[in-house]
Backbone atoms as SQL, in Angstrom:
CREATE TABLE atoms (id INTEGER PRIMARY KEY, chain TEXT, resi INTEGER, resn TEXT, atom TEXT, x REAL, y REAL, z REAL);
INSERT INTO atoms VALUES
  (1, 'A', 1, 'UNK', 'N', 1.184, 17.884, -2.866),
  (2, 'A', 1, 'UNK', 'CA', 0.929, 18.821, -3.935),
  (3, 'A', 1, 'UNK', 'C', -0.300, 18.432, -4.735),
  (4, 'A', 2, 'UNK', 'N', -0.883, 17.331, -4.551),
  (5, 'A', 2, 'UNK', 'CA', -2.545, 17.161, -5.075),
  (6, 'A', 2, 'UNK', 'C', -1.767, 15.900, -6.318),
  (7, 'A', 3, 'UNK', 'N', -2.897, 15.456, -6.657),
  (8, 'A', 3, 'UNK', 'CA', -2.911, 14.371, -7.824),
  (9, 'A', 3, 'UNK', 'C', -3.119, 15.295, -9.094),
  (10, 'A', 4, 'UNK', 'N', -2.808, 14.611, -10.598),
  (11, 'A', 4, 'UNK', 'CA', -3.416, 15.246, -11.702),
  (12, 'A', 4, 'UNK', 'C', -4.375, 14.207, -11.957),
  (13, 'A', 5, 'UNK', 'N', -4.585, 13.250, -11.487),
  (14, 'A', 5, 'UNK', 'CA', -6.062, 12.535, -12.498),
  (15, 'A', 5, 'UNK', 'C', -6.505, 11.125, -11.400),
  (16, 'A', 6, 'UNK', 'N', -7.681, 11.126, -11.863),
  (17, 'A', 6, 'UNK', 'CA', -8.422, 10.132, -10.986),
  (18, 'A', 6, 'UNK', 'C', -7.653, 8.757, -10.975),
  (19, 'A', 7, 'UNK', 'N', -6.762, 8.735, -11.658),
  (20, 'A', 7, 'UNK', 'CA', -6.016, 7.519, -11.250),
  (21, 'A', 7, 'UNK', 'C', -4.902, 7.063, -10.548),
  (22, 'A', 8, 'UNK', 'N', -4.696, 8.671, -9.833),
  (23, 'A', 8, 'UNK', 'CA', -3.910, 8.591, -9.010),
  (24, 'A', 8, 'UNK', 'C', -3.843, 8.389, -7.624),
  (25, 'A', 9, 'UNK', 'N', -5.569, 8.724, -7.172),
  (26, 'A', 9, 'UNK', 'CA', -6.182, 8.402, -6.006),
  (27, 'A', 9, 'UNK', 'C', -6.425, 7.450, -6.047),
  (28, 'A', 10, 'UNK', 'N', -6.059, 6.474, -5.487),
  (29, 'A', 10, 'UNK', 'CA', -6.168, 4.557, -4.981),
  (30, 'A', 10, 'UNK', 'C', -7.526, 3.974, -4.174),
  (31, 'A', 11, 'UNK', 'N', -7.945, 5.110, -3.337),
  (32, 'A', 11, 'UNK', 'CA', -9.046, 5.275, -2.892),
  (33, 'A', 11, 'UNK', 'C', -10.014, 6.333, -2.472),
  (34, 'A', 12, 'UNK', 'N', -10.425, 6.256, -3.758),
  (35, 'A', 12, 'UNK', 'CA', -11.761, 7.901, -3.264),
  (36, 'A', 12, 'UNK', 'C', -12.305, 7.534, -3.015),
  (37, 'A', 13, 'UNK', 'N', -13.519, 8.737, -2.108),
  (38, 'A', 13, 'UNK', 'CA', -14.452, 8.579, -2.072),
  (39, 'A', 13, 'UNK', 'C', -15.283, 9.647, -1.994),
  (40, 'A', 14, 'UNK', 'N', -16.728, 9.063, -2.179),
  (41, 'A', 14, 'UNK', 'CA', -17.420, 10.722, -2.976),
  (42, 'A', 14, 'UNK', 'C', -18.241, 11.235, -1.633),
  (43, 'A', 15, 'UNK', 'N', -18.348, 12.562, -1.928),
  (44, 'A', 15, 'UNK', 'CA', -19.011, 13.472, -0.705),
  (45, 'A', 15, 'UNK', 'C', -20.271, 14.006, -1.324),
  (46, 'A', 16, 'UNK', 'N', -21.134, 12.814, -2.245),
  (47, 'A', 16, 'UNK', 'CA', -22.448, 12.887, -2.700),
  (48, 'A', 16, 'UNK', 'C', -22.702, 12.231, -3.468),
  (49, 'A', 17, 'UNK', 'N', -24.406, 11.733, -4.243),
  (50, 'A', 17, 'UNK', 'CA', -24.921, 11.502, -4.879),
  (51, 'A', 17, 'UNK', 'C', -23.547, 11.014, -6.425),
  (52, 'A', 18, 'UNK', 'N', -23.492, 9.863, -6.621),
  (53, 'A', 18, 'UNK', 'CA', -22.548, 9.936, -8.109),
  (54, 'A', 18, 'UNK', 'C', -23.860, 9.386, -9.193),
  (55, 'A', 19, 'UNK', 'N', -24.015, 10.694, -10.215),
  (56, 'A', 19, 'UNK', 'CA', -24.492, 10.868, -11.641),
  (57, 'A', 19, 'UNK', 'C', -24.542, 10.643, -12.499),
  (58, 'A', 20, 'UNK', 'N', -24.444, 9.259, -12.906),
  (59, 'A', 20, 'UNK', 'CA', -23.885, 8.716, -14.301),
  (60, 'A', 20, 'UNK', 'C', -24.745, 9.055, -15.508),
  (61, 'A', 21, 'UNK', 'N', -25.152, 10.080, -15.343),
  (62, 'A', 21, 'UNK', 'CA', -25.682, 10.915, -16.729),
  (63, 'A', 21, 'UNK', 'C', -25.956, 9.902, -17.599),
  (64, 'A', 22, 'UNK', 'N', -26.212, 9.142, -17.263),
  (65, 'A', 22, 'UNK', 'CA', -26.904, 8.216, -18.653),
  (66, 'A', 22, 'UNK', 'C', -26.073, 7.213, -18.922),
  (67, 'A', 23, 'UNK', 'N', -25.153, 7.645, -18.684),
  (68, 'A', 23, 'UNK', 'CA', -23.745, 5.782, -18.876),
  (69, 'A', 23, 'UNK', 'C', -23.483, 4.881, -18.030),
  (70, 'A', 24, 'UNK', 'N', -23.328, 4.188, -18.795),
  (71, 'A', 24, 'UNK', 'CA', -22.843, 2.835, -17.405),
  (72, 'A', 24, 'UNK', 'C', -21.765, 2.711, -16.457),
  (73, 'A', 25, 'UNK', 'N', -21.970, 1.376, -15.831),
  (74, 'A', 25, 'UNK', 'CA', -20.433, 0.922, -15.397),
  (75, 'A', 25, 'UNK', 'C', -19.967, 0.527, -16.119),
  (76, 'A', 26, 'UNK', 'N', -18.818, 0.204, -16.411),
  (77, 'A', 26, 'UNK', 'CA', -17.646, -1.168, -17.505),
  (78, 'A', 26, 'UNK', 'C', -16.709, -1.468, -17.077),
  (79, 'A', 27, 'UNK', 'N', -16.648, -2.126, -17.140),
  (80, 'A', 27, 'UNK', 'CA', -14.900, -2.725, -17.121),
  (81, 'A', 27, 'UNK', 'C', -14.041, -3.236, -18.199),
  (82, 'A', 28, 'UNK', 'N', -12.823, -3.382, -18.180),
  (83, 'A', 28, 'UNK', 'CA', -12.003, -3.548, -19.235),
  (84, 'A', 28, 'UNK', 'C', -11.454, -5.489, -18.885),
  (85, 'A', 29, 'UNK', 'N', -11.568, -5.640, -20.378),
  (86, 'A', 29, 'UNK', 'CA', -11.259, -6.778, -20.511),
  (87, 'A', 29, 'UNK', 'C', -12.074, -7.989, -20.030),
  (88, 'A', 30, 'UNK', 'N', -13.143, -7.686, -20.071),
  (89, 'A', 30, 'UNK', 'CA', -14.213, -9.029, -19.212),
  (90, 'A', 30, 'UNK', 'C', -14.232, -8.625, -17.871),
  (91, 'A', 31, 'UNK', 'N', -13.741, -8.382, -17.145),
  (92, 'A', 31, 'UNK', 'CA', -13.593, -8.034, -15.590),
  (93, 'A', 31, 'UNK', 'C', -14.812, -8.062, -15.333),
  (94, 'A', 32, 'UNK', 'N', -15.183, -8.485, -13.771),
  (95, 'A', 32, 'UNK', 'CA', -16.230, -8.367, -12.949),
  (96, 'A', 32, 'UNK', 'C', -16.347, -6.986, -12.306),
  (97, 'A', 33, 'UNK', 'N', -17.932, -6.491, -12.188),
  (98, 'A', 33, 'UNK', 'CA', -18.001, -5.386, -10.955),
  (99, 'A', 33, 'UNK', 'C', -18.197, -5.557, -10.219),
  (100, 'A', 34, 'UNK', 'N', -17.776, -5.688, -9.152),
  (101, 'A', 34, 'UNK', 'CA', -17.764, -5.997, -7.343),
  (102, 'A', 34, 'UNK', 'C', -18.569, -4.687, -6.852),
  (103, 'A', 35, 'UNK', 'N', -19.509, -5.060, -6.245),
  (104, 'A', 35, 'UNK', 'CA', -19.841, -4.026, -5.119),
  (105, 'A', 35, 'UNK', 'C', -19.993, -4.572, -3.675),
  (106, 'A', 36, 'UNK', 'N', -18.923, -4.193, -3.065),
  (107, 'A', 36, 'UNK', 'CA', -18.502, -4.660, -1.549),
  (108, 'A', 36, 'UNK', 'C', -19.025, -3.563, -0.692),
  (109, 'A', 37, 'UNK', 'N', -20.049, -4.017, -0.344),
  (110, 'A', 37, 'UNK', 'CA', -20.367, -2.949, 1.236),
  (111, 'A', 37, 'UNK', 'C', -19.617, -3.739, 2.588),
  (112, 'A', 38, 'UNK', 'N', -19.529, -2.280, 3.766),
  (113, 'A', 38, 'UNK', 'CA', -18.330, -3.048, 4.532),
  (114, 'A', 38, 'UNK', 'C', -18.652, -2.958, 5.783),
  (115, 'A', 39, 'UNK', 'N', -19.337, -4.557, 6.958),
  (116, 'A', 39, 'UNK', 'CA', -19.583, -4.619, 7.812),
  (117, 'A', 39, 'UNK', 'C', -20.534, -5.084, 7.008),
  (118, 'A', 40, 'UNK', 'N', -22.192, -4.027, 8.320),
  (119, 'A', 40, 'UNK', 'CA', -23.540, -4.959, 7.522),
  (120, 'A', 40, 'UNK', 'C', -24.207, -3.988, 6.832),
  (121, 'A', 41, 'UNK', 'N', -23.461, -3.593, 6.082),
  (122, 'A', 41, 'UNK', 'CA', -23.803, -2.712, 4.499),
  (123, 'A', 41, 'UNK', 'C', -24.722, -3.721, 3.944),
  (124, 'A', 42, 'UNK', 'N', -25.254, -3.152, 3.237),
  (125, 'A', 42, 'UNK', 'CA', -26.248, -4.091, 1.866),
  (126, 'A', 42, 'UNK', 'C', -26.221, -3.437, 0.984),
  (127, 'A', 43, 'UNK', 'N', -26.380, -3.650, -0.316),
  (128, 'A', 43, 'UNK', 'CA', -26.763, -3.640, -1.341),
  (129, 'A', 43, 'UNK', 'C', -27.540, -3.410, -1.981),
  (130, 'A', 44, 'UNK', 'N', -28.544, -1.835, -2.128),
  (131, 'A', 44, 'UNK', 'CA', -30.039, -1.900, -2.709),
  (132, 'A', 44, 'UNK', 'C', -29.985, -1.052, -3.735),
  (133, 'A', 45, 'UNK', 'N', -30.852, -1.785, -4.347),
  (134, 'A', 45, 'UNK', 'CA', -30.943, -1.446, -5.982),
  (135, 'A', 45, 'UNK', 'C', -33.114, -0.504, -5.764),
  (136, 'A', 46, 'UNK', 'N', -32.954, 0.876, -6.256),
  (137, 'A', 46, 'UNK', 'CA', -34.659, 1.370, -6.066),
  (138, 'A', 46, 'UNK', 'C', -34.802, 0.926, -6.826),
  (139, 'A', 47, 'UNK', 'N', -35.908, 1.028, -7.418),
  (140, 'A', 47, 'UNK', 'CA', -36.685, 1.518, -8.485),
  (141, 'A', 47, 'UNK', 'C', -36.628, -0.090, -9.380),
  (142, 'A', 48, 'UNK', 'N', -36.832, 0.005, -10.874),
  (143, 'A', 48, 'UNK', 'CA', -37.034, -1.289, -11.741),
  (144, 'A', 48, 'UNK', 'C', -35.954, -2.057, -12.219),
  (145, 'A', 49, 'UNK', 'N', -35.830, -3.416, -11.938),
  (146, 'A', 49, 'UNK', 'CA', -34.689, -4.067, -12.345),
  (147, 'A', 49, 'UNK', 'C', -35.041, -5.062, -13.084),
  (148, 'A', 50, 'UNK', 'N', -33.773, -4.604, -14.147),
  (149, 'A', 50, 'UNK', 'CA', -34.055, -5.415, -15.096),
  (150, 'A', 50, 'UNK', 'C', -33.277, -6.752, -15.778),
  (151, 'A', 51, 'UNK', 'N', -33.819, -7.788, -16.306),
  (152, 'A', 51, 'UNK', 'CA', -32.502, -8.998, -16.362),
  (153, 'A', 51, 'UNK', 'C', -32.055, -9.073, -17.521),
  (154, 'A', 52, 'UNK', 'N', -31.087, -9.316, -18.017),
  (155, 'A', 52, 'UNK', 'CA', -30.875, -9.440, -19.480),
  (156, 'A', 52, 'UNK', 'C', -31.943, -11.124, -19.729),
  (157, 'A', 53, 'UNK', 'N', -31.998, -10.959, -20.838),
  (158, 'A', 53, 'UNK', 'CA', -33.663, -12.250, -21.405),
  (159, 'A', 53, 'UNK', 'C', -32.765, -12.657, -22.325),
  (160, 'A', 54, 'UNK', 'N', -33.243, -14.232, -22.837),
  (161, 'A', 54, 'UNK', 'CA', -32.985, -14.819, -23.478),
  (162, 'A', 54, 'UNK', 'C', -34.263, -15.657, -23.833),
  (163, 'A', 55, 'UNK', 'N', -34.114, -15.851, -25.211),
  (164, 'A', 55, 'UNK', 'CA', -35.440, -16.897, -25.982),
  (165, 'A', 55, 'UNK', 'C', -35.417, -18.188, -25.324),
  (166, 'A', 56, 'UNK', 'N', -33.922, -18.333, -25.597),
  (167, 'A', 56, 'UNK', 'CA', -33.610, -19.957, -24.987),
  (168, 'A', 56, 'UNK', 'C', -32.340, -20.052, -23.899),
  (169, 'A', 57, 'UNK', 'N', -32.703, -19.679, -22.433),
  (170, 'A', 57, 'UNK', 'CA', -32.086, -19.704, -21.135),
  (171, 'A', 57, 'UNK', 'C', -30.727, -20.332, -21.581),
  (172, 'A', 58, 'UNK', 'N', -30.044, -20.106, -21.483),
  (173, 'A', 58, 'UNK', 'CA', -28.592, -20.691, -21.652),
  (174, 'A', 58, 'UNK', 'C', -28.186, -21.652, -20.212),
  (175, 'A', 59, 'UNK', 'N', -27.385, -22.276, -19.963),
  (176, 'A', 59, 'UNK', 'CA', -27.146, -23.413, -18.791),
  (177, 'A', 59, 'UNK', 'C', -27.063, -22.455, -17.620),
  (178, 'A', 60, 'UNK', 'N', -27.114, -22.947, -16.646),
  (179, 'A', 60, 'UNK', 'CA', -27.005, -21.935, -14.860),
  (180, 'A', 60, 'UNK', 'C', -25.841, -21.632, -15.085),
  (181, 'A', 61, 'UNK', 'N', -25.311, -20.667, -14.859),
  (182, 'A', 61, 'UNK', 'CA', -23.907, -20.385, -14.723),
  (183, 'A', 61, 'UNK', 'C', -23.671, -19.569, -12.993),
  (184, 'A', 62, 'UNK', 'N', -22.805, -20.180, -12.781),
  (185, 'A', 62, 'UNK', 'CA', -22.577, -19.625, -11.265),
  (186, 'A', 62, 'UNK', 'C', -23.060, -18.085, -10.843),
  (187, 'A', 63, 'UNK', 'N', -23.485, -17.801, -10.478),
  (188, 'A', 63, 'UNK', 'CA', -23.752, -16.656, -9.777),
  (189, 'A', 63, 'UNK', 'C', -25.047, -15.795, -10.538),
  (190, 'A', 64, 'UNK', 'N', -25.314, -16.458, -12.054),
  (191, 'A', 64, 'UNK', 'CA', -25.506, -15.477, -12.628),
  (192, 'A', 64, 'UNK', 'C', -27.276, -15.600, -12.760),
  (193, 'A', 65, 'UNK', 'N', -27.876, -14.196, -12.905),
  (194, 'A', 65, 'UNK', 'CA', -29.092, -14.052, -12.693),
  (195, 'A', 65, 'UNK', 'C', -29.572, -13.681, -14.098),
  (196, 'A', 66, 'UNK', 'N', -30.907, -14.228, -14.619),
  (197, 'A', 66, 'UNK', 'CA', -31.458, -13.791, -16.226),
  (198, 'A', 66, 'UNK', 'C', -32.634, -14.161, -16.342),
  (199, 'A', 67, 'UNK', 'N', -33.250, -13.682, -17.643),
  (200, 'A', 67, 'UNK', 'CA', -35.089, -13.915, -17.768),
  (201, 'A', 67, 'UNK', 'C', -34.836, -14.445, -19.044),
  (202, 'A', 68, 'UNK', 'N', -36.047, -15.148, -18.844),
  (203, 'A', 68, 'UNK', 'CA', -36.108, -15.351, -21.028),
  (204, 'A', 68, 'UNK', 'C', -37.704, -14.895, -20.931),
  (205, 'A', 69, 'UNK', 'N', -37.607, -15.244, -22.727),
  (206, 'A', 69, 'UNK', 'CA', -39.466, -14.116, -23.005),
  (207, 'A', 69, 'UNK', 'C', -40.042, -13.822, -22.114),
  (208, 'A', 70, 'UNK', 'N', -40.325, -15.175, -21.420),
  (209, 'A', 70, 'UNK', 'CA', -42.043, -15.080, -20.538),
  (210, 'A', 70, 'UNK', 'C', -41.569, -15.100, -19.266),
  (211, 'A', 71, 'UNK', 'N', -40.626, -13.890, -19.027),
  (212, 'A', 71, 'UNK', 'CA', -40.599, -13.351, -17.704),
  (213, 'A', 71, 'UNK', 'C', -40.005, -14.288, -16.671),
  (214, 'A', 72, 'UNK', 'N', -39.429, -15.490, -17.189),
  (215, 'A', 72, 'UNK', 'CA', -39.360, -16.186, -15.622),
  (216, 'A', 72, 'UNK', 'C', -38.119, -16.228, -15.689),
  (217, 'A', 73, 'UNK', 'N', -37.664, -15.757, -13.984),
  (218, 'A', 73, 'UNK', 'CA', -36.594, -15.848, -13.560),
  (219, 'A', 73, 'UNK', 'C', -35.607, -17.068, -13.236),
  (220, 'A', 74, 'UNK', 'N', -34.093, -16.950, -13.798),
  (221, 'A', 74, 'UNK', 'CA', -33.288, -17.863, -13.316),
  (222, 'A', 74, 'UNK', 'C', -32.276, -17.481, -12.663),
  (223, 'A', 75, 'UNK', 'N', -31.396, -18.180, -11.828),
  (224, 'A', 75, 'UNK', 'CA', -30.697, -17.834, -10.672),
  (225, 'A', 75, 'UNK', 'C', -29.674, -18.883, -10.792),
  (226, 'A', 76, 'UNK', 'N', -28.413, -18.552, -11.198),
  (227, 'A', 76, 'UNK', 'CA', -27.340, -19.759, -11.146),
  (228, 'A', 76, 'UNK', 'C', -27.068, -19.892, -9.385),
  (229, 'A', 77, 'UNK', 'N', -26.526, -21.188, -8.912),
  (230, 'A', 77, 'UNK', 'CA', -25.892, -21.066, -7.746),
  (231, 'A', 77, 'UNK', 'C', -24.551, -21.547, -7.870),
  (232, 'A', 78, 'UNK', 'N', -23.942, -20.335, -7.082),
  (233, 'A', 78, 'UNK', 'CA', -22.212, -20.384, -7.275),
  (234, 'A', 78, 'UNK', 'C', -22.028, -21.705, -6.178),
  (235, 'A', 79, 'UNK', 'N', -20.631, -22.250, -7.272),
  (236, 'A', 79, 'UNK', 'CA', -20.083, -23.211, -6.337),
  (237, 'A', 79, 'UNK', 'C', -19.202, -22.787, -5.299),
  (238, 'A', 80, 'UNK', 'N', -18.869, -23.383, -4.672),
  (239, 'A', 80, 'UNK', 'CA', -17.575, -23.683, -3.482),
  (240, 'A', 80, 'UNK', 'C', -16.838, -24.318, -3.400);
């Protein structure tokens, strides 16, 4: 008889282009966003990317990627 709301489908999926009119992703409660492509999917980001900056780089933190003022990139490496 059909679902009433997107939270009833466990797994959609879209049959085009998704529009986020100007808003983000989020998650609730700190949560991570996973984007899992499946097989040898990848991951591409067009156009300009940008890092969140900091004056004064904060310590590597596993995984995590950031700029401070003068543009230079840092790259945590996750443990195992």
């Amino acid at each position: 008889a059909g679902i009433n709301g997107l939270s009833g489908d466990t797994s959609p999926a879209l049959g085009g282009d998704l529009d986020v009119n100007g808003f983000s992703f989020t998650s609730k409660d700190s949560d991570d966003i996973i984007f899992t492509p499946i097989g040898t999917g990848s991951i591409r980001l067009d156009g300009v990317v940008e890092f969140k900056r900091f004056s004064t780089p904060p310590a590597a933190f596993a995984g995590g990627m950031y700029a401070d003022d003068n543009n230079n990139l840092y790259f945590g490496i996750e443990e195992s």
